[in-house]
VOGU-3710 file (C-alpha; in Angstrom, 3 decimals, decimal comma):
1> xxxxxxxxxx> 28,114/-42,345/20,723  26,529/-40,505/17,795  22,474/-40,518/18,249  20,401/-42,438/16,583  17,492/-40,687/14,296  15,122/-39,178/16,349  11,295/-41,217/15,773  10,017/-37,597/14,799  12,057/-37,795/11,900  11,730/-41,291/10,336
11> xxxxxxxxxx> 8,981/-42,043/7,800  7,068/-38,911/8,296  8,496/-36,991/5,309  6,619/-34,614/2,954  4,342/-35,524/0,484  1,572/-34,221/-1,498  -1,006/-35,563/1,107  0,640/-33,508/4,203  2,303/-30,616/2,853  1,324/-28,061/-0,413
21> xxxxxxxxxx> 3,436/-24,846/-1,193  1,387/-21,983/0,197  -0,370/-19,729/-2,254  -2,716/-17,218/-2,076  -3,842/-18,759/-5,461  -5,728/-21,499/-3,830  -8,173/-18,832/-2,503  -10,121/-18,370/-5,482  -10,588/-21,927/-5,773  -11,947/-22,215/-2,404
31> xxxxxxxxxx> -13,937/-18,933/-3,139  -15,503/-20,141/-6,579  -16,326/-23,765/-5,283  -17,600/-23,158/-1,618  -19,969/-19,645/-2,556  -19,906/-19,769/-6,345  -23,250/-17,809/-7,151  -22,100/-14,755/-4,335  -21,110/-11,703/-6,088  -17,338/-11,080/-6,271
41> xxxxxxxxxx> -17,055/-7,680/-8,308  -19,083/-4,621/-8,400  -18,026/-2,015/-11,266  -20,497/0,506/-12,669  -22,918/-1,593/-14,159  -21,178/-5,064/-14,066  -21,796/-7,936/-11,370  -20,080/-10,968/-11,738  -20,331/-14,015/-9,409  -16,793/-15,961/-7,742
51> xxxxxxxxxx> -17,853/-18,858/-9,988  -17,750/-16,230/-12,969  -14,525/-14,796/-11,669  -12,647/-18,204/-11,176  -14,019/-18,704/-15,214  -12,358/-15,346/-16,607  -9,108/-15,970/-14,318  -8,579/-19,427/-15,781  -9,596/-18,276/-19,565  -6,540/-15,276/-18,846
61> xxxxxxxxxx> -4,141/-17,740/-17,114  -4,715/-20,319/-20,290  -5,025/-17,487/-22,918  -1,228/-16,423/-21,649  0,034/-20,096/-21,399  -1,179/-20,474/-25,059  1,349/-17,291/-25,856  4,351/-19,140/-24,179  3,568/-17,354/-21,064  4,845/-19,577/-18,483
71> xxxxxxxxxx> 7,223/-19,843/-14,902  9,595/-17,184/-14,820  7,939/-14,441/-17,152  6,631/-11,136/-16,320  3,061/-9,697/-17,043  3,165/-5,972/-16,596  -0,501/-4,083/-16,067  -0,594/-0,388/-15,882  -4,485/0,178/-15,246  -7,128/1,449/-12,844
81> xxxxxxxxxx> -9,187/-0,336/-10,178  -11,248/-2,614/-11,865  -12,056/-6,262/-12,689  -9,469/-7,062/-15,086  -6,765/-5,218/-12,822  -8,292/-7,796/-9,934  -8,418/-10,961/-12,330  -4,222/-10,259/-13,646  -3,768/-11,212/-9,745  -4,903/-14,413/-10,424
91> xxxxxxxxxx> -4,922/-15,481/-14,083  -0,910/-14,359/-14,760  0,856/-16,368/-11,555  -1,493/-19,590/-12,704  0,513/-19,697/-15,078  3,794/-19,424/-13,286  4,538/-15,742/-14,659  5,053/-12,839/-12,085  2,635/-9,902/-12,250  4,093/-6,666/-12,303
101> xxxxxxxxxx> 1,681/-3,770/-11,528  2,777/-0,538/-12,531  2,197/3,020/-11,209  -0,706/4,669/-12,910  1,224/8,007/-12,298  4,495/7,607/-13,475  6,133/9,562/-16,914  7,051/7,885/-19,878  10,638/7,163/-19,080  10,394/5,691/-15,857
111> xxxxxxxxxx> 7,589/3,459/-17,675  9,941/2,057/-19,786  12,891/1,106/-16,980  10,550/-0,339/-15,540  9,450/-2,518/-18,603  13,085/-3,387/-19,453  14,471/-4,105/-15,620  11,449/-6,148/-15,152  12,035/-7,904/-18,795  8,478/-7,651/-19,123
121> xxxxxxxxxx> 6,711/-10,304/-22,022  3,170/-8,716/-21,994  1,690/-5,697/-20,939  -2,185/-5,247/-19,977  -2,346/-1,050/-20,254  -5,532/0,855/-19,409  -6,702/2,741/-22,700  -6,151/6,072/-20,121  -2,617/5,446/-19,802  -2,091/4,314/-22,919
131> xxxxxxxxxx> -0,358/7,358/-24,388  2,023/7,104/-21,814  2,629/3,298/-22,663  2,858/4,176/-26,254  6,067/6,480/-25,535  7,403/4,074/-22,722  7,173/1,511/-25,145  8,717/3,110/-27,884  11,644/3,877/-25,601  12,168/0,388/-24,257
141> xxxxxxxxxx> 13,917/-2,333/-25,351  11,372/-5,107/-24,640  8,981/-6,097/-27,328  6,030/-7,592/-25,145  2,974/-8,734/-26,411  0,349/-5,176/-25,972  -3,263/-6,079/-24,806  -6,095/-3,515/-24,232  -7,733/-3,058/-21,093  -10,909/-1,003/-22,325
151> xxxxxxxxxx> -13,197/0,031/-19,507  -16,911/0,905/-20,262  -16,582/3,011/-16,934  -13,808/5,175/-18,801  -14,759/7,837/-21,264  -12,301/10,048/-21,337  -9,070/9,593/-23,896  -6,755/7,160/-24,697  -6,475/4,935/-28,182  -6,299/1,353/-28,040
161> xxxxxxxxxx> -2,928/0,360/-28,718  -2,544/-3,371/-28,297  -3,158/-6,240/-30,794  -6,443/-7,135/-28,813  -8,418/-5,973/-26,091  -8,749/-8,044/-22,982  -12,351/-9,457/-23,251  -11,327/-10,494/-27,057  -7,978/-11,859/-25,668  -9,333/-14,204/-22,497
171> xxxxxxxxxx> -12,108/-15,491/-25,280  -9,780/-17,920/-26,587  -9,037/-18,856/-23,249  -10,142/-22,517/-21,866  -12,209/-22,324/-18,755  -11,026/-25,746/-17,943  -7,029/-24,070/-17,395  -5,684/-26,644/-14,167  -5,089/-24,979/-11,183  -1,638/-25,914/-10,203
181> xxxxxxxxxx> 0,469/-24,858/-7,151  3,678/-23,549/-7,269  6,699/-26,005/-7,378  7,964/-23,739/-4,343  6,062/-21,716/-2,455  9,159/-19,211/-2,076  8,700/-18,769/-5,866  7,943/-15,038/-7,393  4,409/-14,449/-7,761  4,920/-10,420/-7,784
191> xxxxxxxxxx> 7,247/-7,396/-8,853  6,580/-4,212/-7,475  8,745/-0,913/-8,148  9,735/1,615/-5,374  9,243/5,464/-5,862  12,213/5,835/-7,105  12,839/9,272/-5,734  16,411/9,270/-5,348  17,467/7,123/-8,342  16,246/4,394/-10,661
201> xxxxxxxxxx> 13,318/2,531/-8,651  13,755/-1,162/-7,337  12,030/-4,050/-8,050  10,671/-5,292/-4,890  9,874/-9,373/-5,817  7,387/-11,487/-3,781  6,576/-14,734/-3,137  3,776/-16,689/-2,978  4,575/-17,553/0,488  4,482/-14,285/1,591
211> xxxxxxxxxx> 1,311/-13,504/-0,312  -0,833/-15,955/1,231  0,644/-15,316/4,952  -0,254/-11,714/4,564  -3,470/-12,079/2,592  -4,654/-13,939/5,377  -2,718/-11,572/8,238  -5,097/-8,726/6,611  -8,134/-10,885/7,642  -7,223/-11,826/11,177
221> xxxxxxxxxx> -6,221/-8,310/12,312  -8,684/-6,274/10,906  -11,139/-9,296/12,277  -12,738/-9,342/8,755  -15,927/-11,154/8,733  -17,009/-13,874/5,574  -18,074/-11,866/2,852  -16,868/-8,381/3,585  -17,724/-5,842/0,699  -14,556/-3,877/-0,019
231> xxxxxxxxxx> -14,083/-0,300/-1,945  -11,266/-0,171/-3,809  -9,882/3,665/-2,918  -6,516/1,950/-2,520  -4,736/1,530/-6,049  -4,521/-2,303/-6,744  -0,654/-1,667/-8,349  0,210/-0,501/-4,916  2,038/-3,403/-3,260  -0,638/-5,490/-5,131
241> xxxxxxxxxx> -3,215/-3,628/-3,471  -2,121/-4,669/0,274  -2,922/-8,012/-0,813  -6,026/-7,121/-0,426  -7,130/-8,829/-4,018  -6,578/-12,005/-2,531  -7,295/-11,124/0,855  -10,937/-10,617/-0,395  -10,979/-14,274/-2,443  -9,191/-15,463/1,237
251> xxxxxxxxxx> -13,351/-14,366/2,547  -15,346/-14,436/-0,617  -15,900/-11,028/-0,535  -17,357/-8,292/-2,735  -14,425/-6,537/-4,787  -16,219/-2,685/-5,297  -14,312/-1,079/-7,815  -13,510/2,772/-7,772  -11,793/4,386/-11,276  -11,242/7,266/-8,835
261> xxxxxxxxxx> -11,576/8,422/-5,467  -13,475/11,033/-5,066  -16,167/11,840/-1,751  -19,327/11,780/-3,924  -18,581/7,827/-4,961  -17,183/6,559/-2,001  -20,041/7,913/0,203  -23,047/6,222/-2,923  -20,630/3,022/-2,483  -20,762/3,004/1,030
271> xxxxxxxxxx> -25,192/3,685/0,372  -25,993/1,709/-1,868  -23,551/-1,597/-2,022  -23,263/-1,455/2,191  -19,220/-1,326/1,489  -18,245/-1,991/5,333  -14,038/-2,077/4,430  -12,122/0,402/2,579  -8,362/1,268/2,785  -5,899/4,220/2,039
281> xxxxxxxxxx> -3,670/6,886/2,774  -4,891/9,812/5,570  -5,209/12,068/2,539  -8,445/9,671/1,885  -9,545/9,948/5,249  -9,078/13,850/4,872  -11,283/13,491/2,017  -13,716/11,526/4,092  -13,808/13,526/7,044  -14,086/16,860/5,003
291> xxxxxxxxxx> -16,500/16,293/2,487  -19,115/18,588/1,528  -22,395/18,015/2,359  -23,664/17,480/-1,292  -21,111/14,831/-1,436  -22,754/12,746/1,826  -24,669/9,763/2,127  -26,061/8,360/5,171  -25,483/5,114/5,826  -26,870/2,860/9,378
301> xxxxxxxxxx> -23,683/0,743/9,555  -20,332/0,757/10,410  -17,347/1,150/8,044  -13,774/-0,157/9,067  -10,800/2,145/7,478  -7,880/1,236/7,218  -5,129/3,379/7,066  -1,114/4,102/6,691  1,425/5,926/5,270  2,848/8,783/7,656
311> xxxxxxxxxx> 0,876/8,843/10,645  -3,042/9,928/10,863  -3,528/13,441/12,263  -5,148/13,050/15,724  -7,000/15,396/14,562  -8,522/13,652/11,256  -8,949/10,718/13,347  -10,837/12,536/15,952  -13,510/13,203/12,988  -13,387/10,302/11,345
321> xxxxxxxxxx> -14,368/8,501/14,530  -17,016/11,392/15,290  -18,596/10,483/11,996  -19,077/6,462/12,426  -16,131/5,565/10,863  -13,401/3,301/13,007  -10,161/3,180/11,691  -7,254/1,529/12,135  -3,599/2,366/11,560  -1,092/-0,173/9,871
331> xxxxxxxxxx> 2,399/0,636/8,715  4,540/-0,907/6,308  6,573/-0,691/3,325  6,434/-2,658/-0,446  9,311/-4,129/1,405  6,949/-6,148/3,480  3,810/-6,558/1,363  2,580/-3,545/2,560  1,127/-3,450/5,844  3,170/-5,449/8,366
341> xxxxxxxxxx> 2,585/-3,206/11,941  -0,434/-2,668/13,278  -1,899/-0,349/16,459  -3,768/-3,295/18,081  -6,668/-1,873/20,111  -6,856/-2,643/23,756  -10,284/-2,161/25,155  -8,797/-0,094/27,797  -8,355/2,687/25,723  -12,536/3,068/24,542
351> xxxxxxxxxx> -12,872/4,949/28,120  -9,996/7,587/27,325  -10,818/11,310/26,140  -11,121/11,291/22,506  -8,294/13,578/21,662  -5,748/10,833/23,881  -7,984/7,662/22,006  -6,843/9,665/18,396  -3,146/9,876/19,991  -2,890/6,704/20,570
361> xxxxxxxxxx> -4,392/5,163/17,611  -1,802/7,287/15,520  0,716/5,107/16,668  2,157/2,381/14,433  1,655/-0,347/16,896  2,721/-3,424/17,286  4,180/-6,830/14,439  0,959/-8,322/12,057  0,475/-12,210/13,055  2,790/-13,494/10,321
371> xxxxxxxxxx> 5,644/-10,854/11,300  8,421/-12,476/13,046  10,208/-9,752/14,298  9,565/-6,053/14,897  12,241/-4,091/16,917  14,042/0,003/16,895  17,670/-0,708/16,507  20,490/1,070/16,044  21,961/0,136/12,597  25,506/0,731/13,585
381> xxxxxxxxxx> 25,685/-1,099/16,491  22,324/-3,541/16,022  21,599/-3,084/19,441  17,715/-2,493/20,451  16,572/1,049/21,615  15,584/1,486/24,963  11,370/1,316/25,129  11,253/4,895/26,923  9,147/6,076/23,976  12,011/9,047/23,431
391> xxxxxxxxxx> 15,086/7,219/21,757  15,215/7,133/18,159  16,829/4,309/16,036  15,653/2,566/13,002  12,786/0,109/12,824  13,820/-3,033/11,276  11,496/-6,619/10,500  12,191/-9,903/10,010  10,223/-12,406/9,019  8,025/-14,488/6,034
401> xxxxxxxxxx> 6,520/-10,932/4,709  9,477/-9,390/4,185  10,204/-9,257/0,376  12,358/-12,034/-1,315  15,085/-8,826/-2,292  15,496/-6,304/-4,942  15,355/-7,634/-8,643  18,970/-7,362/-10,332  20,164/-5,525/-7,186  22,495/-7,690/-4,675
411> xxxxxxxxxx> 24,042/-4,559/-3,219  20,949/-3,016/-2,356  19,360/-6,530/-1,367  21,958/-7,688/0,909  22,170/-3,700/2,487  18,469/-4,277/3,014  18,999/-7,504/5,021  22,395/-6,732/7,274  22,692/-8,168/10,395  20,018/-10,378/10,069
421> xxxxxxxxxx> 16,835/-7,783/9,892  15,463/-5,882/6,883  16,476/-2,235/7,273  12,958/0,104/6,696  15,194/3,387/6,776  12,222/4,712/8,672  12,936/6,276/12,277  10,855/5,277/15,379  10,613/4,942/19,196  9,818/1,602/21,064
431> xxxxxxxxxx> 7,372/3,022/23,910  7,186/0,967/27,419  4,008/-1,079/25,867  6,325/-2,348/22,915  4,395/-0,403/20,395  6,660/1,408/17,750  5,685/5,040/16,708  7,586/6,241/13,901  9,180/9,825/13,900  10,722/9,786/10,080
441> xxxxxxxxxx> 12,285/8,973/7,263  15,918/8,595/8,029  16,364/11,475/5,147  13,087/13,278/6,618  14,698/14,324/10,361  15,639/17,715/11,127  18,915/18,346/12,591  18,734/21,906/14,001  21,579/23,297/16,276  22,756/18,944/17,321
451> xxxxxxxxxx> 19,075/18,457/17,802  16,470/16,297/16,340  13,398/17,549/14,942  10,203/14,721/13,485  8,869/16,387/10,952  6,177/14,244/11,490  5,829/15,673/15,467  5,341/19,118/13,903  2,941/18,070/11,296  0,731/16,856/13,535
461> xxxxxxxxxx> 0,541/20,144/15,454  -0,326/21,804/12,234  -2,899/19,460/11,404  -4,876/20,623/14,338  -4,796/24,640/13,699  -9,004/24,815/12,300  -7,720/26,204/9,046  -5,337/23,435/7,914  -6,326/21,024/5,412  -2,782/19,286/4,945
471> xxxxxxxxxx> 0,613/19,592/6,244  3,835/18,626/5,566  7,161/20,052/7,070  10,784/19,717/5,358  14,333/20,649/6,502  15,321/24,130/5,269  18,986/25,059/5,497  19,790/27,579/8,160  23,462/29,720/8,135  23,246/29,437/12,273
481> xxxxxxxxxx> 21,263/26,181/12,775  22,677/24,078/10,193  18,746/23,306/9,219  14,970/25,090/10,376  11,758/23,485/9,852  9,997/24,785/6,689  5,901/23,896/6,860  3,959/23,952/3,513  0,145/23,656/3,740  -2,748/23,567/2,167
491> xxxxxxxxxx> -5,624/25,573/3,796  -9,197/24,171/4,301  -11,694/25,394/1,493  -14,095/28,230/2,375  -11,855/29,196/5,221  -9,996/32,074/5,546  -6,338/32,039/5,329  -4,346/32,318/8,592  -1,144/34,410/8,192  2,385/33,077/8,633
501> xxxxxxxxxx> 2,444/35,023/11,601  -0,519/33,110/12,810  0,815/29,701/12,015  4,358/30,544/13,472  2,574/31,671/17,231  0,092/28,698/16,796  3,703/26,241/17,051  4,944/28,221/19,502  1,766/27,292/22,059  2,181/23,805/20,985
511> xxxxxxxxxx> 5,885/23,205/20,685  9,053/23,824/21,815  10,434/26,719/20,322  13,599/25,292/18,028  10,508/22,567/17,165  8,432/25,518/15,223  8,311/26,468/11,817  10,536/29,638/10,816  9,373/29,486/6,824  5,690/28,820/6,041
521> xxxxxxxxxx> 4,216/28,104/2,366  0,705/28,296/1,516  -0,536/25,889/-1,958  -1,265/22,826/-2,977  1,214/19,397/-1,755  2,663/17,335/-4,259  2,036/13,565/-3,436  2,475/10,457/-5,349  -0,924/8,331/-6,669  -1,210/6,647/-3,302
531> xxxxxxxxxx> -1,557/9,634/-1,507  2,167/10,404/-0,162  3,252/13,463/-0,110  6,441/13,814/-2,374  9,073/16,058/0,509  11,690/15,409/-2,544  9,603/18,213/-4,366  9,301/20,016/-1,311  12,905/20,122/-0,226  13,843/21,706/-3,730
541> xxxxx> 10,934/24,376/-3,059  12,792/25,004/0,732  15,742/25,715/-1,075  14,311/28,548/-3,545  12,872/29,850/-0,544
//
């Protein structure tokens, strides 16, 4: 006999009293009503308070609306860290549009793919970048409505090139704009564009969903207290910042905005606003840990880093903890809202030596709270690696922060998502303790002789000879071999140049021999605005070689 309705599901439905889309939106409310008189943004000379925030969001969202702005629309931004960059977060998906932050570093003509794929209907541009708006614009086939952003921190170049500025735009704004949820919370409140590296970039689209889980998954694992003051040396159009805009709304925080990132400011930031959270790459921990003296501040409290992108140098996290500083490593991709993996401390390890505490904080580490699924597979077969901390596969997620898919792109999308996980196309090893440690970029591993090389394994070798500032090794192609490691570095200032000679034996002590470097280039690395280095470049440079 069939079975009858199970009491758990009779007359307890949804409704608006028991269940509300999830959106990271609702944060600011909660931040501007519960603490409205704290401070919310630091920039230069400016201070503004949540309630004041929550007022300038809702003039924007309503100052959009009243331009036909509405569900389904895209607001592009190509700007710096500041308020305005902070307040598009909030003020374009009240409305229902998607916010599209765009990559203060990119050329003209990527500018204006990006503008057309993303069908963008206004664009808030930074009067910096606005010469390179100008020509992206002039390329593209979109006709979007143009508004100023016009910083009073900014006096270097750039016209104004929109029909208004921003604070003239928001001032026909209502201050009484509703606050309205999403109809569904798996609706687009983001678009974010990949590097692009190999080919037109994708449009990674989020939800709101996924926004507020990770928002809040930023709070819980770096244990961020109520009213955290955060430095912005992590760009805001870089997977939305982390999520970090609304993470800090999530604690009514103090949003410290940075144009730049240089030592001098973050160290009078850290001084004189007691910033106690800042994120970004290891090339701003490298920064941090090798600043000059002039450039120092002391400071009698203690700053939480957080960092990704390839893994942290033992070595740079060595200093970094010998100077005050306690960092901790995430991983992710725009794929996953930015950081989704996290090397979760165990209190264990405070009583290890510090160059094995450094080792093991490089690690990746284990899922974020609102990460379903974290595993090293094999893509061919789908079958998990072995957690002997030696067999490489690729790490794959699953879960409610992974993306919603690529914009326009159901090839790519449903490649992304086979077999059930989302593909990362990085490399890693499971260890024993079930934390993952990447080794590569599926296109990054050396392949010398039928063996594998991590680039990243030799890197880190590099990073502690005394004289190296920053490393980064590429596959060279090799008549015998079939491909040799090729290291380029930069060399610490004021420090005298070690020879290639000197770096090759310096491997040698530290690695297995096929491991080690047989080409070695001295200069500057090329890296993207959020600190990567670009091994694209580099791999064309191997090949001159």
């Amino acid at each position: 006999m069939p079975k009858s309705p199970s009491p758990y599901d009779t007359h307890l439905d949804k409704n608006p009293a028991n269940y509300q889309p999830l959106t990271p939106l609702q944060f600011l409310e909660r931040a501007a009503w519960t603490y409205p008189d704290r401070l919310s943004v630091i920039h230069g000379g400016r201070r503004m308070t949540w309630a004041e925030t929550r007022e300038r969001c809702h003039r924007l969202a309503d100052a959009l609306a009243k331009r036909g702005i509405g569900k389904g629309d895209t607001v592009a931004v190509m700007a710096s860290n500041t308020p305005e960059m902070m307040e598009l977060h909030f003020g374009a998906p009240l409305t229902g549009a998607v916010l599209n932050t765009i990559n203060t570093r990119l050329d003209a003509a990527i500018v204006g793919f990006i503008l057309d794929h993303g069908e963008a209907d206004v664009v808030f541009v930074d009067r910096e970048f606005s010469g390179v708006m100008r020509e992206a614009l002039a390329s593209a086939k979109v006709r979007p409505i143009v508004i100023d952003i016009d910083d009073p921190e900014y006096d270097g170049p750039g016209e104004r090139i929109g029909e208004s500025d921003f604070e003239a735009f928001i001032a026909g704004g209502d201050p009484g704009f509703s606050y309205r949820a999403p109809d569904d919370e798996w609706d687009a409140i983001s678009l974010n564009y990949t590097s692009g590296t190999t080919g037109d970039p994708k449009g990674v689209v989020y939800h709101h969903r996924g926004a507020y889980l990770n928002a809040a998954a930023n709070a819980i694992t770096w244990s961020m207290p109520q009213h955290p003051v955060y430095l912005w040396t992590l760009p805001m159009f870089h997977c939305n910042g982390w999520c970090f805009p609304w993470t800090i709304a999530l604690q009514a925080g103090t949003h410290v905005c940075l144009r730049a990132v240089r030592a001098k400011p973050i160290f009078d930031a850290i001084a004189d606003h007691k910033v106690d959270h800042l994120c970004g790459a290891p090339i701003v921990l490298n920064l941090i840990a090798n600043a000059a003296p002039g450039d120092r501040r002391d400071f009698d409290h203690t700053v939480k880093i957080m960092t990704a992108a390839a893994p942290p140098p033992p070595s740079t996290l060595e200093k970094m903890e010998a100077q005050g500083f306690d960092v901790t490593h995430v991983y992710g991709l725009t794929e996953t809202y930015g950081p989704s993996v996290v090397c979760a401390w165990h209190e264990a390890w405070d009583d290890l030596p510090p160059a094995d505490r450094a080792a093991v904080k490089a690690r990746q580490g284990v899922r974020y709270a609102m990460l379903d699924g974290l595993d090293v597979i094999d893509p061919e077969s789908m079958q998990a690696a072995p957690r002997d901390g030696e067999t490489i596969a690729e790490v794959m997620m699953q879960g409610n922060i992974v993306m919603k898919g690529y914009l326009k792109n159901p090839k790519a999308s449903d490649a992304a998502f086979a077999g059930g996980w989302f593909h990362s196309g990085d490399l890693g090893v499971m260890h024993e303790d079930g934390y993952v440690g990447i080794k590569d970029r599926s296109k990054d591993i050396i392949i010398s002789g039928g063996e594998n090389i991590s680039s990243v394994e030799v890197e880190q070798v590099l990073y502690r000879h005394p004289a190296v500032s920053e490393a980064a090794v590429v596959a060279k192609a090799d008549e015998k071999w079939g491909e040799t490691p090729c290291a380029f570095l930069e060399i610490k200032d004021g420090v005298t140049a070690p020879s290639v000679e000197d770096i090759i034996q310096f491997c040698r002590k530290n690695l297995a021999s096929f491991k080690c470097p047989r080409h070695v280039v001295f200069g500057p690395l090329p890296k993207t605005s959020t600190g990567k280095v670009q091994k694209f470049v580099l791999r064309e440079r191997a090949k001159a070689i």
